[in-house]
Each structure stands twice: as structure tokens, then as C-alpha cells.
C-alpha positions as CSV (number, residue, x, y, z in Angstrom):
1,X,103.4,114.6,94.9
2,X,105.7,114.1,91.9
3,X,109.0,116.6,92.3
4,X,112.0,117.3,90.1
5,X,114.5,119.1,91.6
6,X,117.0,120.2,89.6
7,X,120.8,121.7,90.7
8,X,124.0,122.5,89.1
9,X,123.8,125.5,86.9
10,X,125.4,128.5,87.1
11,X,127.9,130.7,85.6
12,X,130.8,129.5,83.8
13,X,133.5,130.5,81.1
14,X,133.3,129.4,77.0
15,X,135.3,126.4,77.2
16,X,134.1,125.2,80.9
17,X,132.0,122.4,82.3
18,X,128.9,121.4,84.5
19,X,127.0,119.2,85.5
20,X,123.1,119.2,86.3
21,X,121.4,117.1,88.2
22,X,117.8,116.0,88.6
23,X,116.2,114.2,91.6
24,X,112.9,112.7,90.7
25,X,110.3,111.7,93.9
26,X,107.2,110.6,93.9
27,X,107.4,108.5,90.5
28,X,108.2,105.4,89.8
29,X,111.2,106.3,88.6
30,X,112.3,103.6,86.5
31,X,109.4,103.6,84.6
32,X,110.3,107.0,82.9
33,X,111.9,108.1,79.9
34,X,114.4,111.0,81.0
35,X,115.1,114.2,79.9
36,X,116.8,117.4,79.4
37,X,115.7,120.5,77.5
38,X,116.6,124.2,77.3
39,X,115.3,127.3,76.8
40,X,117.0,131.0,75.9
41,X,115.0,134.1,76.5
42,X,112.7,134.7,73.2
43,X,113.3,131.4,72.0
44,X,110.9,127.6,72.0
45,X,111.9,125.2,74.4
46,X,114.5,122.3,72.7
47,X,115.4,118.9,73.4
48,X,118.7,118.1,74.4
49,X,119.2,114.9,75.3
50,X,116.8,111.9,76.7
51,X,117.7,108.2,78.3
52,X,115.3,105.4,78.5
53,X,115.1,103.4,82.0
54,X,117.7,101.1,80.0
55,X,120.2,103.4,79.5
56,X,119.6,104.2,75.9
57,X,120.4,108.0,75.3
58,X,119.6,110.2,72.3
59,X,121.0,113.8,71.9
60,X,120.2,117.1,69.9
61,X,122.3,117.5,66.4
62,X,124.0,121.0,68.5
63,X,125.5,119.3,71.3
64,X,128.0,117.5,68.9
65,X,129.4,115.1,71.5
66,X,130.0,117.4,74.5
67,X,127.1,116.5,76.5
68,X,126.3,113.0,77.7
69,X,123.6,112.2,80.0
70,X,122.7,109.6,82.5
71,X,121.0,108.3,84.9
72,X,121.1,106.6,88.9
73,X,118.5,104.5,89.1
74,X,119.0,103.6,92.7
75,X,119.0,107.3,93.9
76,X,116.2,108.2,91.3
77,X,118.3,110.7,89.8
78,X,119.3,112.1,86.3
79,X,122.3,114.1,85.1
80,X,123.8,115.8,82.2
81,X,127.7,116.6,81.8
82,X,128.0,119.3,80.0
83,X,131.3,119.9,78.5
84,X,133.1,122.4,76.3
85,X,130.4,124.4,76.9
86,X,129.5,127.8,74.4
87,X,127.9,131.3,74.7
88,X,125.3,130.3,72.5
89,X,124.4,127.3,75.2
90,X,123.3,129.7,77.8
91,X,119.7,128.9,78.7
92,X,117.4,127.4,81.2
93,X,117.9,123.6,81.2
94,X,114.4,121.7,82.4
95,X,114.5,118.4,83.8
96,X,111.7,116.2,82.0
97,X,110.3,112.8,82.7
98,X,107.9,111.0,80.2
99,X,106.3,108.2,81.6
100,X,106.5,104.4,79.4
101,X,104.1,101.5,80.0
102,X,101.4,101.9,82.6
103,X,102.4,105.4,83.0
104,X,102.2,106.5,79.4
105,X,101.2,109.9,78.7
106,X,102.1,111.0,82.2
107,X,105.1,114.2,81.8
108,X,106.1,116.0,84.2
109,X,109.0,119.1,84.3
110,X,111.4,119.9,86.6
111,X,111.6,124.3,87.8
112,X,114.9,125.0,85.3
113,X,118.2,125.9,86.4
114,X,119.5,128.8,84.6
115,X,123.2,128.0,82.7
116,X,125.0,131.3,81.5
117,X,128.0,130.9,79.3
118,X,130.4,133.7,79.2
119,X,133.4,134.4,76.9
């Protein structure tokens, strides 16, 4: 039974931080591309940012260096620091994992954790 388990959000003021986490079982864990995306009520699901089981991350144009994410490989685990964070970055973050190699084509999505900016 594959699980992401996401924690962390909540409710914070326009200038505040958090950090998500996302604890991945039942995968091999290493094997997986990593993810975070976001979704606002009304709006498409976006990518945020990803890292490869090397480390390599990519982010969305918006985030504009406040968020970096990474990754424990030992404890299976994924995280994003958000910083600086905005009104308009209130959404429900999603934990992703998109298998590489022999588990190509394999995705699976953590529940969401909802993040509410106020001003």
C-alpha cells in the first residue's frame, strides 16, 4: 500500500513561513521523482516545484526564489520551505511522486494540506 502523508500547513500571515512535509511508504522511494503542487478553489492544479532522487530541483516561474524543496532519502521523506509567503499562495499543496526507471509511469498523490495566507 503506497501512502503520502503530508503535514505542515496551516494558517499563517503575508510575510510568514512553513514548511510541508511528505512521508512516502510503500515505494521505493528513491526511485521517484518528487513533487509539490497546489490547488486554489476554482482554479487547475499547478506545479510547484519537483526533485529528482539526485537532488536536482526545478520550481514554478511564481515562487521567485522563496520556496526550495528537498528531500531525506533515508527517512523517505520530502519537504518544501516555503518562505515569504503571499495571499495569493493560499491553496491546497499535494504531495506527488512520479516513478523513473522500472517504475516509470507509476504517480501517485499525497491527500493535500490546505495553506491559507492572510494579510
Amino acid at each position: 500500500q503506497v501512502q503520502l502523508v503530508e503535514s505542515g500547513g496551516g494558517l499563517v500571515q503575508a510575510g510568514g513561513s512553513l514548511r510541508l512535509s511528505c512521508a512516502a511508504s510503500g515505494l521505493t522511494f528513491s526511485t521517484y521523482t518528487m513533487g509539490w503542487f497546489r490547488q486554489a478553489p476554482g482554479k487547475e492544479r499547478e506545479l510547484v516545484a519537483t526533485i529528482t532522487s539526485g537532488g536536482t530541483t526545478s520550481y514554478a516561474d511564481y515562487v521567485k526564489g522563496r520556496f526550495t524543496v528537498s528531500r531525506d532519502n533515508a527517512k523517505n521523506t520530502v519537504y518544501l520551505q516555503m518562505n515569504s509567503l503571499q495571499p495569493e499562495d493560499t491553496a491546497v499543496y499535494f504531495c506527488n511522486a512520479d516513478g523513473t526507471g522500472w517504475t516509470r509511469g507509476l504517480k501517485y498523490w499525497g491527500q493535500g494540506t490546505q495553506v491559507t495566507v492572510s494579510s
